[in-house]
N, C-alpha and C positions, 0 to 999 in steps of 0.2 A: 427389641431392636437388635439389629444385629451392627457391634464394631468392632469389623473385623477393617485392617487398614491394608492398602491397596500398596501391591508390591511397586518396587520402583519400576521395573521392567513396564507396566502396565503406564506408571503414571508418565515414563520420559517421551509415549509416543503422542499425547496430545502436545506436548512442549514443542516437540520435534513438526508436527504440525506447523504449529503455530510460527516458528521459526520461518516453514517453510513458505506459508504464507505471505511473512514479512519477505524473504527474499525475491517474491513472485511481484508484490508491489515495487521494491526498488527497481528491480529489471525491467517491469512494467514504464515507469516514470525516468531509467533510463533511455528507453525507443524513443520516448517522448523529445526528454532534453536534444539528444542526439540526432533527432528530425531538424533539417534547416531552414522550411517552409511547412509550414501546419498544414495552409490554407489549402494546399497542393497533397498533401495526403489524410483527405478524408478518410478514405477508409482504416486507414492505421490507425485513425484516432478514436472509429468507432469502434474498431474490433478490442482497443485498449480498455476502452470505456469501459464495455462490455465487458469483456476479461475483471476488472478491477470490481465492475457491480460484483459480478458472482463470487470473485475471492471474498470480498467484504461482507456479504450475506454470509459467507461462508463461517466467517471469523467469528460473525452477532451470534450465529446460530451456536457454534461450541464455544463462544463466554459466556451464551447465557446456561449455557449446560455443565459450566463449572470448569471445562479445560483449557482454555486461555484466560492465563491470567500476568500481564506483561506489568512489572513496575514501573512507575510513571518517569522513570529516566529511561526507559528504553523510549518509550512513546513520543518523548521531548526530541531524544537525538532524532530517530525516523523523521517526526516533523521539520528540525532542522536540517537533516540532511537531504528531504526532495526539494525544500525551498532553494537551498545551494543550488544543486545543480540548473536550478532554473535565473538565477541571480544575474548571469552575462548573457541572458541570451534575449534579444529583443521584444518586443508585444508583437504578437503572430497573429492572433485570430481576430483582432482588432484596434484599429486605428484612431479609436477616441482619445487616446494617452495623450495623441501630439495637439488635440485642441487645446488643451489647458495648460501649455507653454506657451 
C-alpha cells in the first residue's frame, strides 16, 4: 500500500470547491428570496431548480469521493440561514395557508 499524504496545495482545492458550491446555493436561494411574485416568474424558478439539482449532484458526487467534508455547524448555520431569508416574505406558490385561519 502506498501512504504517501496528500500535499495541502492539492487538498485546499476540493475545500475551495466545496465552499464554492455553498456560495452558488446561497446566491441561488437569494434570486429566490428576492423575487416579489414566484407565481409570475416561472422560469427563474425553473432555471434555479435546475441550477441547484446539478450543484447538489455535484456536491453527493465529491462527498462521496472523500472531498467534501463540511462540519455539522457549517451545515446547521446554511440551513438557518436560507430559512431567514425566506422568514418575512409571504406564501407565494400557494394559497392553502390562508384556509386554516
Amino acid at each position: 500500500m502506498n501512504n504517501r499524504k496528500i500535499p495541502r496545495a492539492q487538498n485546499a482545492v476540493p475545500k475551495l470547491c466545496s465552499y464554492s458550491f455553498l456560495s452558488l446555493i446561497i446566491v441561488a436561494y437569494a434570486f429566490l428570496a428576492l423575487e416579489g411574485e414566484l407565481r409570475l416568474a416561472i422560469p427563474l424558478l425553473v432555471g434555479i431548480t435546475a441550477t441547484m439539482t446539478i450543484v447538489l449532484a455535484g456536491m453527493l458526487y465529491h462527498g462521496e469521493r472523500g472531498g467534501i467534508a463540511w462540519p455539522p455547524y457549517v451545515i446547521l448555520a446554511v440551513a438557518l440561514l436560507l430559512r431567514l431569508m425566506f422568514l418575512f416574505s409571504p406564501p407565494q406558490l400557494s394559497d392553502d395557508i390562508y384556509r386554516y385561519q
